[in-house]
C-alpha positions as protocol buffer text, in pm:
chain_id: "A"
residue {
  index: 1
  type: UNK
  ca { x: 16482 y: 13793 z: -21941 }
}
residue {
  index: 2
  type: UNK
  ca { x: 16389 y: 13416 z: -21953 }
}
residue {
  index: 3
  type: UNK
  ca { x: 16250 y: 13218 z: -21650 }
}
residue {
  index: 4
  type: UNK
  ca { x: 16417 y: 12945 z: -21557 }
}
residue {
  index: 5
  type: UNK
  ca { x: 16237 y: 12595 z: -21420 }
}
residue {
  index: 6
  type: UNK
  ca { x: 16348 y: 12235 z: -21321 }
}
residue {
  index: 7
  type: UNK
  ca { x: 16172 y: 11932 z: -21470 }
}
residue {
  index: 8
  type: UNK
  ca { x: 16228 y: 11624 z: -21283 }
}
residue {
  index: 9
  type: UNK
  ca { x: 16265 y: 11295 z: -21521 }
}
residue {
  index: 10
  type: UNK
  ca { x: 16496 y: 10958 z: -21500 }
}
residue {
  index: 11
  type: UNK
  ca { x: 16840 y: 10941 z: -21600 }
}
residue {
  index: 12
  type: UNK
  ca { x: 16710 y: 10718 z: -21884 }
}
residue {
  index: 13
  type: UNK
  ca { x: 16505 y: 10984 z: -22033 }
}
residue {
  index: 14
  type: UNK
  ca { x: 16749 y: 11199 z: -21989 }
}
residue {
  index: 15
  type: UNK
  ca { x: 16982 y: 11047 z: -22207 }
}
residue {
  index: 16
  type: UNK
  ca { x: 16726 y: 10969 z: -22473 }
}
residue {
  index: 17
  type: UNK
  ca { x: 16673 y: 11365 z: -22485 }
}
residue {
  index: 18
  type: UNK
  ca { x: 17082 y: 11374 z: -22511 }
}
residue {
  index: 19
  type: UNK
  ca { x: 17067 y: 11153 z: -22794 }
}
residue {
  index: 20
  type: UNK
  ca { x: 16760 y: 11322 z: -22958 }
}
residue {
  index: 21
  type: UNK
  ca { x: 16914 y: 11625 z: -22899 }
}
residue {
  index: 22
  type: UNK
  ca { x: 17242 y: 11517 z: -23118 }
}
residue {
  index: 23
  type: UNK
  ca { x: 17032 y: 11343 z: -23393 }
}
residue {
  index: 24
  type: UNK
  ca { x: 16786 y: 11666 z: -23389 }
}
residue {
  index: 25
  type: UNK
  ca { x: 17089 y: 11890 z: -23404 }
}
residue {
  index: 26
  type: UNK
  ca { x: 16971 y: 12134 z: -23108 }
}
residue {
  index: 27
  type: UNK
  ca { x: 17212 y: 12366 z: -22908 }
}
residue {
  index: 28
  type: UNK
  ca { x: 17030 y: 12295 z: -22591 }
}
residue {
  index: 29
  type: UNK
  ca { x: 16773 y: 12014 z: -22409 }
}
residue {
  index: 30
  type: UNK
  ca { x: 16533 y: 12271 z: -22405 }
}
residue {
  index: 31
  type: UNK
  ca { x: 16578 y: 12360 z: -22779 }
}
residue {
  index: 32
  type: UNK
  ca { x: 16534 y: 11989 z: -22823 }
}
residue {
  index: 33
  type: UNK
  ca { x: 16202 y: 11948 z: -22576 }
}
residue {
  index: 34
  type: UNK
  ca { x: 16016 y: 12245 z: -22770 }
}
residue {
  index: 35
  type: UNK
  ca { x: 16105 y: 12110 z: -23111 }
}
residue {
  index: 36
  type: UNK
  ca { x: 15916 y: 11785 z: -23040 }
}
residue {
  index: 37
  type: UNK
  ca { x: 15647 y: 11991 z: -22885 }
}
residue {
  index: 38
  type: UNK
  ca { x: 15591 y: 12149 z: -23193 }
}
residue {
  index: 39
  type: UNK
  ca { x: 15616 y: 11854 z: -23410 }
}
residue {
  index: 40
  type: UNK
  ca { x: 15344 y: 11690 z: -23163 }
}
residue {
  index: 41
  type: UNK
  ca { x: 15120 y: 12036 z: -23170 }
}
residue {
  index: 42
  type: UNK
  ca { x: 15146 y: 11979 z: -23583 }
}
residue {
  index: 43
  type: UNK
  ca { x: 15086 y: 11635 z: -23545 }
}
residue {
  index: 44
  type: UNK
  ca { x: 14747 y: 11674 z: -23402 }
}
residue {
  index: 45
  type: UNK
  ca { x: 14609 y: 11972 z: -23614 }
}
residue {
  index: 46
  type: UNK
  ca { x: 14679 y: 11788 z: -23858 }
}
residue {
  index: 47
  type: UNK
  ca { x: 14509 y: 11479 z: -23705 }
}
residue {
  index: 48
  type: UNK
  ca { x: 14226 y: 11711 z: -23575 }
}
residue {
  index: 49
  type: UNK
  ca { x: 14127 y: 11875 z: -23922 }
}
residue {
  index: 50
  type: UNK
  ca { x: 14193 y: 11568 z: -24162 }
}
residue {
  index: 51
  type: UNK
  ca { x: 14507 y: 11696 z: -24365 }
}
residue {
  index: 52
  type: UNK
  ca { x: 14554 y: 11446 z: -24646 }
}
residue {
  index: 53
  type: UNK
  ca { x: 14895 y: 11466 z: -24766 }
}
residue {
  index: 54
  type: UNK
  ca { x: 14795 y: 11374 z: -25114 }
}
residue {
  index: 55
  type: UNK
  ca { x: 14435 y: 11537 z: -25225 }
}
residue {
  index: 56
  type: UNK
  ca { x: 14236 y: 11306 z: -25469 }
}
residue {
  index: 57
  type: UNK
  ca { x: 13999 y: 11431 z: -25741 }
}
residue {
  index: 58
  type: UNK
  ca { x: 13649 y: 11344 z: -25671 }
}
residue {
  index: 59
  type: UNK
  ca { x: 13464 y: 11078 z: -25867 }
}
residue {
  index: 60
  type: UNK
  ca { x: 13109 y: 11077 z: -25957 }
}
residue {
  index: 61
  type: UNK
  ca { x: 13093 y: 10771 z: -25722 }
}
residue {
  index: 62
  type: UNK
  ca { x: 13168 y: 11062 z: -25469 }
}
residue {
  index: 63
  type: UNK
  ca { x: 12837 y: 11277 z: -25485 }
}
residue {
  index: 64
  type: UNK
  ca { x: 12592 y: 11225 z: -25244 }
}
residue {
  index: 65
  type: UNK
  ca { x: 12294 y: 11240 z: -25454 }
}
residue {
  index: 66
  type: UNK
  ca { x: 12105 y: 10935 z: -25513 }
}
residue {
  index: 67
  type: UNK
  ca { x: 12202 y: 10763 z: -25220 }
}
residue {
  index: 68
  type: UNK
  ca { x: 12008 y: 10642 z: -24981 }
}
């Protein structure tokens, strides 16, 4: 059974969840809320470890040795 809590915010971002929650195409606000939660937790792995999108090849201009 799921446990049930109240989270106290303004009517204005309640309606921006209400319209996120339309444009995200989620049954329910709290559908919505842990959707962007997980898009944020991505976000900052991502962030965190330095995922690059688009990998490059290495140049010799790259390696280390020889520099000072």
């Amino acid at each position: 059974m799921s446990q049930h809590t109240t989270v106290k915010v303004s009517k204005e971002t309640a309606s921006k969840l209400a319209a996120l929650q339309k444009v995200l195409n989620t049954r329910t606000m709290d559908e919505t809320i842990a959707l962007l939660v997980r898009k944020r937790r991505i976000e900052a792995i991502e962030l965190a470890f330095g995922s690059d999108k688009r990998p490059r090849e290495f140049s010799e201009e790259d390696r280390l040795e020889g520099r000072s």
